[in-house]
N, C-alpha and C positions, 0 to 999 in steps of 0.2 A: 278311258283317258280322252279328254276334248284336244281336238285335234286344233292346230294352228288356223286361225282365217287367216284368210291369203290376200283380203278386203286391207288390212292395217299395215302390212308392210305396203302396198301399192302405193297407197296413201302417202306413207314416209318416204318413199323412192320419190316420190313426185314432189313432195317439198323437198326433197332434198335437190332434186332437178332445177327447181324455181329459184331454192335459194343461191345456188352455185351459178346460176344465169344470170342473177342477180349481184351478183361477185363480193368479194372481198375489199375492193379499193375506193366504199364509202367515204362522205368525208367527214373529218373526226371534228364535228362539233367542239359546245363547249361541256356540257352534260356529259357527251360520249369519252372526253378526253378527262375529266373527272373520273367517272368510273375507270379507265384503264389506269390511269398515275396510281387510283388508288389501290388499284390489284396490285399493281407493281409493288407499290412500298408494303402490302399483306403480303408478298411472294417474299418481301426481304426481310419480314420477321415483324413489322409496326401493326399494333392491332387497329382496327378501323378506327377512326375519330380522332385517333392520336395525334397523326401529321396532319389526315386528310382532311379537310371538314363538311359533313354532306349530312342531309338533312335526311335520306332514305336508312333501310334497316343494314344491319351488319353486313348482309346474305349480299348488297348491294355492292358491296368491297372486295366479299369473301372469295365467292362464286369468279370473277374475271382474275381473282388472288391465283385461284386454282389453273385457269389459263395460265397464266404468265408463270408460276413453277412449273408445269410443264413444259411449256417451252424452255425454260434455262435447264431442263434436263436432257431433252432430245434436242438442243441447238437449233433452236427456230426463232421466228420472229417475235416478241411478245405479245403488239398488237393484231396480229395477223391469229397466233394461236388464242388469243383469248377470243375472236370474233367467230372460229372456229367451235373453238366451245359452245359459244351461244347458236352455233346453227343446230349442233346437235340435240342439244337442249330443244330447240324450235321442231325440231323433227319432229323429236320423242313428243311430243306437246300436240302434235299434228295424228301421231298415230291413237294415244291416247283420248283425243278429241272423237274421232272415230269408235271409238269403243262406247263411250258416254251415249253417241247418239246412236248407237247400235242395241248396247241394253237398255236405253231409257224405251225407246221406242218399240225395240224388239225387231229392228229391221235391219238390214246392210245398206238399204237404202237412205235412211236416215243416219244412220250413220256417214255413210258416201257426203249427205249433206253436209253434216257438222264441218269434216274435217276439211269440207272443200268454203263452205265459211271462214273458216280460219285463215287459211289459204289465202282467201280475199281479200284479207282487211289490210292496206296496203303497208301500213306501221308495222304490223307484224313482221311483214315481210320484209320491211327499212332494216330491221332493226335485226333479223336472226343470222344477215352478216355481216352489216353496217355497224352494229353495237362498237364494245359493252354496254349495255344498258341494261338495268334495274329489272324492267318491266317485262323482258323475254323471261327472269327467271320465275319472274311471280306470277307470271300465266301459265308457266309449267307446272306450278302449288295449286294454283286457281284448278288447274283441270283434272290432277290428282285431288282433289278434296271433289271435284261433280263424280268421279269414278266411285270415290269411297263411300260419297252418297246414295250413288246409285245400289251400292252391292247393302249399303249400313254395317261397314267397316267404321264405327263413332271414332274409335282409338287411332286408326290410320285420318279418319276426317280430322280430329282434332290436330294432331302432328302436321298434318297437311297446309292449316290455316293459320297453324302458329309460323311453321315455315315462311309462309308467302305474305305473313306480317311482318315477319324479322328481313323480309326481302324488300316491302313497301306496305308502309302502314295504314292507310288508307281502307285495302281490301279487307281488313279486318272485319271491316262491315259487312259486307256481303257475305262473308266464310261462313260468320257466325248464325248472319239471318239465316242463309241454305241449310246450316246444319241444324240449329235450332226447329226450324220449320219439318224439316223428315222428322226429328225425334218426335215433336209432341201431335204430329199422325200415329205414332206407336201406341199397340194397346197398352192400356196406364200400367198395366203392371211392368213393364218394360220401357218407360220413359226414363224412373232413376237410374238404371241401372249403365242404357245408350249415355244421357248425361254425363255420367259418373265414366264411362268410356272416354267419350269426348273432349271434359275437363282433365283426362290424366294424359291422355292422349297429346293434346296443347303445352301441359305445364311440364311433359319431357325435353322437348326442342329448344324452349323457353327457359329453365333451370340450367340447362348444358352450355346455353348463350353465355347465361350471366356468371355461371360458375369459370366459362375461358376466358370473363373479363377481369373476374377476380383474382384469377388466375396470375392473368399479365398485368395487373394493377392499371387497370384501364377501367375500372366500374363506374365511377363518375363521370367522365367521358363517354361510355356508354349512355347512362344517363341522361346527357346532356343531348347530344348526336340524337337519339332514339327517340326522345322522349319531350324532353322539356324546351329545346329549342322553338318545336314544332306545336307543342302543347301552351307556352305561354308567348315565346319572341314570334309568332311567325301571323300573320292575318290575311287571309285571303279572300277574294268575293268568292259567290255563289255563281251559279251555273246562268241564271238571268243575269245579274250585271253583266256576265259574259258574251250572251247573245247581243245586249243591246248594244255594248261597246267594241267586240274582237268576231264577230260572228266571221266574217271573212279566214280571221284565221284555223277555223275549226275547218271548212269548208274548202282552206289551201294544206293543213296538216293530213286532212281523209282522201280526197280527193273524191272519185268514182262511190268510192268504196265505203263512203260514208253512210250512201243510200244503204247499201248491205249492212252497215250498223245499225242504222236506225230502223230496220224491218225486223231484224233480229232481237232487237230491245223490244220492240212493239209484239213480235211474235211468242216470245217468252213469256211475256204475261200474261198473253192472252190464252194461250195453250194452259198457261197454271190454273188461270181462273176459271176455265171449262173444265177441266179433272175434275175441280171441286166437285162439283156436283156428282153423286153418283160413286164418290172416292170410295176404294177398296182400300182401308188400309193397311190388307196385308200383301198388298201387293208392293211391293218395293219401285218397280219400275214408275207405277203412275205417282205414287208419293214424292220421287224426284222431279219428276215433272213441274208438282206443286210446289216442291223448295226451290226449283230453280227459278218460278217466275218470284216468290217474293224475294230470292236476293237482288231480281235485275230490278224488282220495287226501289228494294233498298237502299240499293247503291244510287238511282236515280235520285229518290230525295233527297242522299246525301249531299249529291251534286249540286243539290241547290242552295246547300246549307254552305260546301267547300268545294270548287271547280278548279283544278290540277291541269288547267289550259287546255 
């Protein structure tokens, strides 16, 4: 029986140190105060899109929903417990960061790195007590789908990505690139089969959505919310018109911490692009490797195509 590392709780102690130092009495934006009304009225039985109106996935509602019933169960505060939520969520995200870079790498040390990455990036840390927000819960999918990668769990990666879609739809991209790219390192006889994992894996989470919206006669409104808002009413620049006109504000949203981003982007791919060479493809560790630099491809082109500030 493998025994517990002692490496993943430290980790989570320590975010959980930071983010409690970091406190609970954020101030409630207008995004932030969005997402909580909207848990509030999911707590009181309205399904997302209904009352609310917000352009992210269901999970955006859902997830600070589940705060805010618990609080009206154990008599707390709504706001207070749903930002609670999100730290926990942020832990778990911090411990599990650590795992990825433990088995991708093979080391406690790299791993040590990951989770103390994460740690860093100072949004992260705005946001796992500061929230509710969207984006704590889809980096917890995001990190669960490199884990699943990492092991080629297809059916948990797929579930993973559908998750952190219906959370914020954007990352779609990258889930799919990451997981795509580890299958088709698979020797061929074993690529439909991952796929066929992956794709059932996806269209569980994804059928259950749409089946609770049918459910509550909210499917249109899903529709709309999810989908088509954003698909046809919504146009955004790219990642250059963004530099040339707001660069400042990317550089006041990161802070320090920014530098830590953009080494990390830069490091990712370049670590992918050296595996290549030499790749064992039955080695699972280094094949994640390679699917993790081309999702941070991916998502980076994306950004040039659609930049989300």
């Amino acid at each position: 029986m493998r025994r517990l590392d002692p490496w993943g709780p430290v980790f989570a102690l320590a975010g959980t140190v930071i983010f409690l130092l970091h406190g609970f009495g954020g101030t409630l934006t207008r995004d932030l105060a969005l997402y909580a009304y909207s848990g509030q009225q999911f707590a009181e039985g309205e399904p997302p899109y209904v009352s609310v109106l917000n352009r992210a996935g269901p999970l955006a509602h859902m997830v600070p929903g589940a705060g805010a019933a618990i609080a009206r169960v154990i008599g707390t505060d709504d706001l207070l417990t749903q930002r609670v939520l999100m730290m926990v969520l942020s832990v778990a995200a911090v411990w599990l960061m650590y795992l990825v870079g433990r088995d991708t790498f093979e080391s406690r040390l790299a791993g040590a790195a990951t989770a103390t990455s994460l740690l860093l990036l100072q949004g992260f840390v705005i946001y796992a007590t500061g929230g509710p927000r969207e984006k704590t819960t889809m980096m917890l999918f995001v990190v669960c789908t490199m884990v699943a990668v990492t092991h080629r769990r297809w059916a948990w990666a797929g579930a993973s990505v559908a998750l952190a879609t219906l959370t914020w739809q954007p990352v779609f991209v990258a889930g799919v690139a990451m997981a795509v790219a580890a299958i088709l390192a698979l020797p061929w006889r074993r690529i439909s089969g991952a796929l066929l994992g992956f794709v059932v894996g996806g269209i569980v989470p994804t059928a259950l959505m749409c089946g609770y919206f049918v459910a509550v006669g909210a499917f249109q409104e899903f529709l709309d919310g999810f989908y088509l808002i954003n698909a046809e009413y919504t146009d955004q620049s790219g990642l250059r018109e963004f530099l040339g006109s707001e660069l400042q504000e990317i550089v006041d949203a990161f802070g320090w911490s920014l530098w830590v981003l953009l080494a990390g982007l830069a490091a990712s791919m370049l670590l992918g692009a050296l595996r290549v060479r030499g790749l064992d493809r039955t080695e699972a560790p280094q094949v994640a490797i390679v699917a993790f630099g081309v999702a941070t491809l991916a998502r980076i082109l994306w950004c040039f195509r659609v930049f989300n500030g």
